[in-house]
Wavefront OBJ file of the C-alpha trace (Angstrom):
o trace
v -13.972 7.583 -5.634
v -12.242 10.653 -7.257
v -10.689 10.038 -10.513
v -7.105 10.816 -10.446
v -5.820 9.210 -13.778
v -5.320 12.513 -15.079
v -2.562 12.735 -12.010
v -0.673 9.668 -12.797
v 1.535 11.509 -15.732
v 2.550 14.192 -13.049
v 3.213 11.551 -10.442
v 5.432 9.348 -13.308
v 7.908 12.450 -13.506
v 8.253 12.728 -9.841
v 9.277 9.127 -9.623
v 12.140 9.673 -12.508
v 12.809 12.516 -10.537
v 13.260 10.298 -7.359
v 15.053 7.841 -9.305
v 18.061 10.132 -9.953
v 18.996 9.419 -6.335
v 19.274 5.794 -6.923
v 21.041 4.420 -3.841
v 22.210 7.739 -2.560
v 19.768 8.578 0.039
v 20.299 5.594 2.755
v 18.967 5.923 5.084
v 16.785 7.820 4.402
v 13.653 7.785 0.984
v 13.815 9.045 -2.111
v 11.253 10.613 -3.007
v 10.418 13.482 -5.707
v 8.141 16.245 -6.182
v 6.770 18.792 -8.842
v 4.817 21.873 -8.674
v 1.626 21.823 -11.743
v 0.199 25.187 -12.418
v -2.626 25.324 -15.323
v -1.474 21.682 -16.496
v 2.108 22.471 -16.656
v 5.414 21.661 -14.654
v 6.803 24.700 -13.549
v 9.360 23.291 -10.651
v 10.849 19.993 -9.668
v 12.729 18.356 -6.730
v 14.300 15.405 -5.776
v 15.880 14.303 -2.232
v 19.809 13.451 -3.565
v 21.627 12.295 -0.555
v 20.867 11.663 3.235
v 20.563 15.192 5.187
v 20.122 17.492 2.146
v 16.863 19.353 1.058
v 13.416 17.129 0.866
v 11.903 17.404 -2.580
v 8.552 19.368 -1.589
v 10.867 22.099 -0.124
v 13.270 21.941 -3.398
v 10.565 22.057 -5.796
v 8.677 24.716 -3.883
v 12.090 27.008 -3.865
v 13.047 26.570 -7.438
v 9.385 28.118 -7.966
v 10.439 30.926 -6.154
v 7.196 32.650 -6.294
v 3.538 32.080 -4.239
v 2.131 29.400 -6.505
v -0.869 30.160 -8.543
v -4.505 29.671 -7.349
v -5.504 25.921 -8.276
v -1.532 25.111 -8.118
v -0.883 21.086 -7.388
v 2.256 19.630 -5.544
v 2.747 15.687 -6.124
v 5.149 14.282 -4.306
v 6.031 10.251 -4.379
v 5.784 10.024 -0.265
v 3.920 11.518 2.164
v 5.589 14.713 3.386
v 6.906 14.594 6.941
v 5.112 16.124 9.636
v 7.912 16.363 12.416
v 10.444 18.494 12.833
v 14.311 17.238 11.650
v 17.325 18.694 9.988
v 15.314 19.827 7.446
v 12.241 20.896 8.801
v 8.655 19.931 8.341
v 7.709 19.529 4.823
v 3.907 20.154 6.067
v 5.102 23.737 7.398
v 6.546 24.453 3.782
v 3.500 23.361 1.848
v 1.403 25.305 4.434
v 3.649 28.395 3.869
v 3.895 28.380 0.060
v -0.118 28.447 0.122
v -0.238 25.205 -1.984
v -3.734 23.785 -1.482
v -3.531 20.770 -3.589
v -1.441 18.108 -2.573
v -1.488 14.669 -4.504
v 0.589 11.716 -2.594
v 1.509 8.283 -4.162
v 2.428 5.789 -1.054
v 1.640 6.628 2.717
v 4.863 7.251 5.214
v 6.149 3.486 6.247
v 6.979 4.661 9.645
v 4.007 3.411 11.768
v 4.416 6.713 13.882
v 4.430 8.883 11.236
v 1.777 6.838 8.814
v -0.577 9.314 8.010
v 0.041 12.359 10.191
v 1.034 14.486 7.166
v -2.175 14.160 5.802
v -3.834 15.248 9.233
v -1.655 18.424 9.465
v -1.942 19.417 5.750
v -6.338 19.198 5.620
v -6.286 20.298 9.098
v -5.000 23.250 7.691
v -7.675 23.636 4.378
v -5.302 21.314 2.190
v -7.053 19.301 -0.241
v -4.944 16.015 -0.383
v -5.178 13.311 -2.627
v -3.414 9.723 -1.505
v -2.925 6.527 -3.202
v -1.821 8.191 -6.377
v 1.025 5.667 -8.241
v 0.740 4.035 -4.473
v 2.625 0.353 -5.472
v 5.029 2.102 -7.816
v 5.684 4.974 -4.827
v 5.778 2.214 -1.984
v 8.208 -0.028 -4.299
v 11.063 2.919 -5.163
v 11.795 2.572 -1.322
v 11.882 -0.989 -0.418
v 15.260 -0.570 1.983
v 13.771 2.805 3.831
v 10.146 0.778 3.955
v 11.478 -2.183 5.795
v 13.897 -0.328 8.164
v 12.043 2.142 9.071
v 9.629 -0.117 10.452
v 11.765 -2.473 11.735
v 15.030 -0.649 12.369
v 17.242 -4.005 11.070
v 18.729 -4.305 7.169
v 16.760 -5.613 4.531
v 17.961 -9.041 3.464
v 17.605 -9.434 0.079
v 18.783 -12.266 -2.436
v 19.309 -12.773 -6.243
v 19.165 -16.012 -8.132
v 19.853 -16.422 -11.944
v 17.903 -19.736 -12.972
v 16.752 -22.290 -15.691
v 13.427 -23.167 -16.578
v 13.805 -26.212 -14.192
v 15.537 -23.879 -10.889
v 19.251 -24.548 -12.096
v 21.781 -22.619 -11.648
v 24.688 -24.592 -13.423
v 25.485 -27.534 -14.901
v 26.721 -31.091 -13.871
v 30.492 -29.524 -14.360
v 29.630 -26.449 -12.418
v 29.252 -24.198 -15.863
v 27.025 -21.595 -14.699
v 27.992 -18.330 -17.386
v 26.065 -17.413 -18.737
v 22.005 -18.468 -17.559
v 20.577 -15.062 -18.114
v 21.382 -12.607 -20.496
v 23.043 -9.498 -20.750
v 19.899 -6.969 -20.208
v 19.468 -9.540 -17.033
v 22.957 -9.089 -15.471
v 22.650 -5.382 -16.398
v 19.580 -5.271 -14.429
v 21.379 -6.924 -11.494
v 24.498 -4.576 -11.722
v 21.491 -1.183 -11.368
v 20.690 -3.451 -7.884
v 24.147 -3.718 -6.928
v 23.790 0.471 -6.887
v 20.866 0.308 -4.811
v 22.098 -1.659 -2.051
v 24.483 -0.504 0.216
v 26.017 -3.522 1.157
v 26.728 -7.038 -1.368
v 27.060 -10.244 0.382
v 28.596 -13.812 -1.073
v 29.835 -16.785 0.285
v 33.223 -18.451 0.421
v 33.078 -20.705 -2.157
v 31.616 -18.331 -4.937
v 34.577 -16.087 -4.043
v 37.052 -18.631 -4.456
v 35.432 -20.389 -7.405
v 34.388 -17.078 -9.476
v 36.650 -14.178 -8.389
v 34.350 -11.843 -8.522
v 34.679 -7.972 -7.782
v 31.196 -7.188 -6.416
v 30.834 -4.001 -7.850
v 27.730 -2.409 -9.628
v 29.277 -1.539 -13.083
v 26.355 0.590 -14.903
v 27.012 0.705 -18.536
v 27.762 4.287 -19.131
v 28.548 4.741 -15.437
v 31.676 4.963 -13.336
v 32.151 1.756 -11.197
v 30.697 2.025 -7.555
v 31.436 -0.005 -4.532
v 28.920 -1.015 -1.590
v 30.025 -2.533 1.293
v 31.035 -5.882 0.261
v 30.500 -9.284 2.479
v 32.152 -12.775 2.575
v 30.668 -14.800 4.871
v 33.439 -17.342 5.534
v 33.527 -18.951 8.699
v 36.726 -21.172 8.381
v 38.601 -18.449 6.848
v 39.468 -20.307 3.742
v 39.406 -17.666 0.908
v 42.646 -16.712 2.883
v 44.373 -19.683 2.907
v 45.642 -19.649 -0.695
v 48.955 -17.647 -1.760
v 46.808 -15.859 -4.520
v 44.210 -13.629 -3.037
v 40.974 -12.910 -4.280
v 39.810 -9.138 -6.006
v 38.005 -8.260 -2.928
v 40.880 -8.332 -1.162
v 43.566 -6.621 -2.942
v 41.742 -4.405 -5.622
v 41.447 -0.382 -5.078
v 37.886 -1.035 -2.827
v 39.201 -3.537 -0.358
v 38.863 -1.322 2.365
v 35.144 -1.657 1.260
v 35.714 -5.549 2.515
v 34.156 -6.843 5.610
v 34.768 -10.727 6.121
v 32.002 -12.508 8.248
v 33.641 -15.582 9.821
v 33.803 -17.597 13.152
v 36.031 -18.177 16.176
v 36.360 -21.040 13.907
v 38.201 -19.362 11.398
v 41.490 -19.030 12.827
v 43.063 -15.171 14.417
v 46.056 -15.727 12.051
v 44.133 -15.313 9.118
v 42.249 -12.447 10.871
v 45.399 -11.011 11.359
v 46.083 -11.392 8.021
v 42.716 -9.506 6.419
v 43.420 -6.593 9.155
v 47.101 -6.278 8.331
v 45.740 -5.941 4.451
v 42.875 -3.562 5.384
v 40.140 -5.888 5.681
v 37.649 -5.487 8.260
v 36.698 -9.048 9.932
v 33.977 -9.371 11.873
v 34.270 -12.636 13.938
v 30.194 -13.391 14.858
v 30.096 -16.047 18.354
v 29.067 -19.056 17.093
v 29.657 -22.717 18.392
v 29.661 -24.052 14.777
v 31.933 -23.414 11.521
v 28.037 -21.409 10.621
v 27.917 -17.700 10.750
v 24.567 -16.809 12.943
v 22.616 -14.553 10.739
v 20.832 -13.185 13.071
v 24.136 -11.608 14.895
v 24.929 -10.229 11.549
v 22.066 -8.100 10.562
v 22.064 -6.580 14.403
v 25.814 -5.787 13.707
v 24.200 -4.106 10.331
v 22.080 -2.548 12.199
v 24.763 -1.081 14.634
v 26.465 0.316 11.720
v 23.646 1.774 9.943
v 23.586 -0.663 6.667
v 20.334 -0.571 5.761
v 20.129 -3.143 2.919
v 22.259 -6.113 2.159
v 22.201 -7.563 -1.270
v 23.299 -11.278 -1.317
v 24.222 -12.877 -4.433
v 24.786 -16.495 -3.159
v 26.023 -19.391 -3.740
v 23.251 -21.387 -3.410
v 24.104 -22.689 -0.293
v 24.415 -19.185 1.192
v 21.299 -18.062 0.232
v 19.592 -21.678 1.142
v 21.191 -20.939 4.873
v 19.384 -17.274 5.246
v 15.907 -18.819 4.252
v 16.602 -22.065 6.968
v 17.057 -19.528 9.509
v 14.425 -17.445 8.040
v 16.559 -14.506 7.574
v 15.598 -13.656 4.024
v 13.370 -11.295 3.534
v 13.310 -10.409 -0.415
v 14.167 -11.948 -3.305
v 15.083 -11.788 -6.936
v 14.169 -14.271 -9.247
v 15.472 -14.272 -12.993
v 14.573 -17.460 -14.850
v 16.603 -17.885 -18.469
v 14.348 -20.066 -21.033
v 17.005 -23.098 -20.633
v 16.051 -26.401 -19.496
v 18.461 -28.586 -18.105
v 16.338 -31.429 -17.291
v 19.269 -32.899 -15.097
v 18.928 -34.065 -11.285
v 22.427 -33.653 -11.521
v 22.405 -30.063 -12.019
v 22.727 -27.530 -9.313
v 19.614 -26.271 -7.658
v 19.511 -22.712 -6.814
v 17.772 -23.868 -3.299
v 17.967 -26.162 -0.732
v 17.455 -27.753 2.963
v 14.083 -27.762 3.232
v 11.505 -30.553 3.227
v 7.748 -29.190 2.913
v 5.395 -31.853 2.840
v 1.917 -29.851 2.214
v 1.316 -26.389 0.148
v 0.943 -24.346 2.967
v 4.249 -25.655 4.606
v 5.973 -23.840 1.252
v 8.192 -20.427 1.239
v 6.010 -17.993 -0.689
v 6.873 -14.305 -2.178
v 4.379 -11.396 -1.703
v 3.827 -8.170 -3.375
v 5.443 -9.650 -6.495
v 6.475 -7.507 -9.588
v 7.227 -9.078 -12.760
v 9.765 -7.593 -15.085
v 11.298 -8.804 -18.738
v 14.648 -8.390 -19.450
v 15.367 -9.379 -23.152
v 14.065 -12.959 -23.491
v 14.494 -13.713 -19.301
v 11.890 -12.829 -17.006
v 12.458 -11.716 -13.587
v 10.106 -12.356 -10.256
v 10.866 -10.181 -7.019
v 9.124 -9.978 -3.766
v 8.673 -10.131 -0.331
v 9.499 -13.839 1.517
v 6.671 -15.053 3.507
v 7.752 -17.951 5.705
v 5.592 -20.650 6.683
v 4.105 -21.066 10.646
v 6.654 -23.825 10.757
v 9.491 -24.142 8.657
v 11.055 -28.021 8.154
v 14.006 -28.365 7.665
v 16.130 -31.109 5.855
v 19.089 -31.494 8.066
v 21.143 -33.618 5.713
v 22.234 -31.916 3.006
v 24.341 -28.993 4.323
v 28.104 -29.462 5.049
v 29.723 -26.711 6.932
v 30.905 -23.994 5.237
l 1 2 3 4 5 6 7 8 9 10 11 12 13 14 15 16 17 18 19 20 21 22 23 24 25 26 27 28 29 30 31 32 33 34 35 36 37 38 39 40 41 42 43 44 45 46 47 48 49 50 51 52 53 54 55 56 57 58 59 60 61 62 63 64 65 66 67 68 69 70 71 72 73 74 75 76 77 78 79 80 81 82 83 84 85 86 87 88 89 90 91 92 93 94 95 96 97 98 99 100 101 102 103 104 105 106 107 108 109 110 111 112 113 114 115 116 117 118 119 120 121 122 123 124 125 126 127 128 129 130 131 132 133 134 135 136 137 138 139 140 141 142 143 144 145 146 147 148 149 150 151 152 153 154 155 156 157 158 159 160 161 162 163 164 165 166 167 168 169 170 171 172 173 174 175 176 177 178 179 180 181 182 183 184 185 186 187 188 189 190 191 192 193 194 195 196 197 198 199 200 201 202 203 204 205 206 207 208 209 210 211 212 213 214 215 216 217 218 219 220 221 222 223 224 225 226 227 228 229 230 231 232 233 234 235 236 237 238 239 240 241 242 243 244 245 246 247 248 249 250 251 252 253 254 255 256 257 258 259 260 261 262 263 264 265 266 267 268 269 270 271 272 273 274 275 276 277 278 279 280 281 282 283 284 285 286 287 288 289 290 291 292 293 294 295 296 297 298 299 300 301 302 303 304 305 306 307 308 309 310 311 312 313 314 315 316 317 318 319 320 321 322 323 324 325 326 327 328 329 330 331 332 333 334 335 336 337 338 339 340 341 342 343 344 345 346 347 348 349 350 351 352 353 354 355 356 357 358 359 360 361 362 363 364 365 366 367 368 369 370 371 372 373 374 375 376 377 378 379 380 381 382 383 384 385 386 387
């Protein structure tokens, strides 16, 4: 096996690099890329925004020479073999007379997987893969998933006690986690491109579902309310997402159910509704992320209630999820559980997480990773009213 540790510093700044992109880049990766000559830096690139520049061809410009003999290019993802708006990144590496290419994670796309690697040693390019691979792979979990499977990554954030609470008897619930915790959730909120909540968080908390970076200017994703009777609508005072500067930014999920005065209502204001078939008061989820789909949201953060997020796993919908656990034990059935509806009766009938990172923020600790659903989900029928 060929030792590469002396290429993970090199690979480290191209991630940074990619980082600077941070949710600007849907659908497409970002990835970065530097050019190492005698041990040194001596270009960098970084993809910033869906149909500009890829990084290989960036950093290779902003060299603007032939590289030197023994000259390295690492780049976070593969480089793309086929021919699109910008051109094959293998034809640029092949025309700069690079012969050193180090990769950290492989191209998701199954038809693609790969094929860079072919072109590049086909044509006397030594390439090294694997480099960073986990951290590479996990700077693009939205572009992984739909490029693979061309629907929206569903992903879901809890903030929890030691005992899986998320507020008290009373409904207290501010604040479980910490400030470097919420701040952490706020530089998700950027990633995403679309937020999702339910009904009654809206009309309980108000909140304005926007990813407020310290330092940073406020941004807006899409934002979500799944509300399938329509009744954040119903009072006199409306909620932020409806009346602040980003409520064109607003798309309500609802019913039939819901009632078309009150869609008339959210339209007249400048609300999109989206009114999903469904014979029950339920929103299907299903029918939602191929509407995503149709509209090219890629990622859809959802950031409960509890009985939200308990609905997406029931229908096994869910596909990620964030985990941050405060040290506070309530030690009270009476509490609020972050999850419900289901009734496993062995181990293996569980919901599991894979590829799981751990992370500290401050004195909470946070848990993220894929969902893996049992072969057969049971349910517990009785404990969901209709929302």
């Amino acid at each position: 096996m060929t030792d590469t540790n002396h290429d993970d510093p090199f690979m480290r700044t191209a991630l940074n690099l990619a980082r600077q992109a941070w949710g600007n880049t849907h659908p497409n990766p970002m990835v970065g890329a530097v050019v190492v000559e005698d041990g040194k830096i001596v270009a960098e690139g970084f993809h910033a925004q869906d149909g500009g520049p890829h990084a290989e061809r960036l950093a290779l410009a902003k060299l603007g020479r032939a590289p030197k003999p023994g000259a390295t290019l690492y780049v976070t993802l593969e480089p793309c073999s086929t021919h699109g708006r910008t051109g094959a990144c293998c034809d640029a590496i092949r025309e700069s007379g690079i012969r050193r290419v180090v990769v950290g994670a492989t191209d998701p796309n199954p038809d693609h997987a790969g094929k860079g690697f072919e072109v590049l040693r086909a044509a006397g390019v030594e390439v090294v893969a694997g480099v960073l691979e986990r951290e590479c792979a996990d700077l693009n979990l939205i572009f992984n998933h739909w490029i693979a499977r061309r629907t929206p990554l569903m992903a879901a954030k809890v903030a929890v006690t030691l005992d899986g609470k998320i507020a008290c008897r009373t409904g207290e619930s501010r604040w479980i986690t910490g400030e470097a915790s919420r701040a952490d959730v706020h530089h998700w909120r950027r990633y995403f491109p679309g937020i999702a909540v339910g009904a009654m968080t809206i009309l309980k908390d108000n909140p304005r579902l926007t990813a407020r970076p310290e330092g940073g200017e406020e941004w807006c994703p899409r934002r979500f309310v799944f509300d399938g009777l329509l009744r954040t609508v119903s009072d006199k005072i409306l909620p932020h997402v409806y009346t602040d500067a980003h409520r064109e930014r607003t798309v309500v999920v609802t019913t039939p159910h819901g009632g078309m005065g009150y869609v008339r209502k959210l339209r007249d204001l400048g609300i999109a509704v989206w009114v999903m078939d469904s014979s029950t008061q339920r929103v299907n989820f299903a029918d939602f992320r191929r509407r995503c789909a149709e509209e090219k949201i890629t990622g859809v953060y959802v950031e409960g209630g509890a009985q939200l997020v308990s609905e997406i796993i029931r229908a096994k919908q869910l596909d990620y999820l964030f985990s941050y656990r405060a040290p506070v034990l309530f030690a009270d059935d009476k509490a609020r559980s972050a999850f419900g509806g289901l009734r496993p009766e062995r181990l293996d009938q569980a919901v599991r997480l894979a590829d799981v990172r751990n992370e500290t923020f401050g004195d909470d600790s946070l848990m993220r990773g894929r969902v893996v659903y049992p072969e057969k989900l049971l349910l517990d029928e009785t404990v969901f009213s209709l929302r």
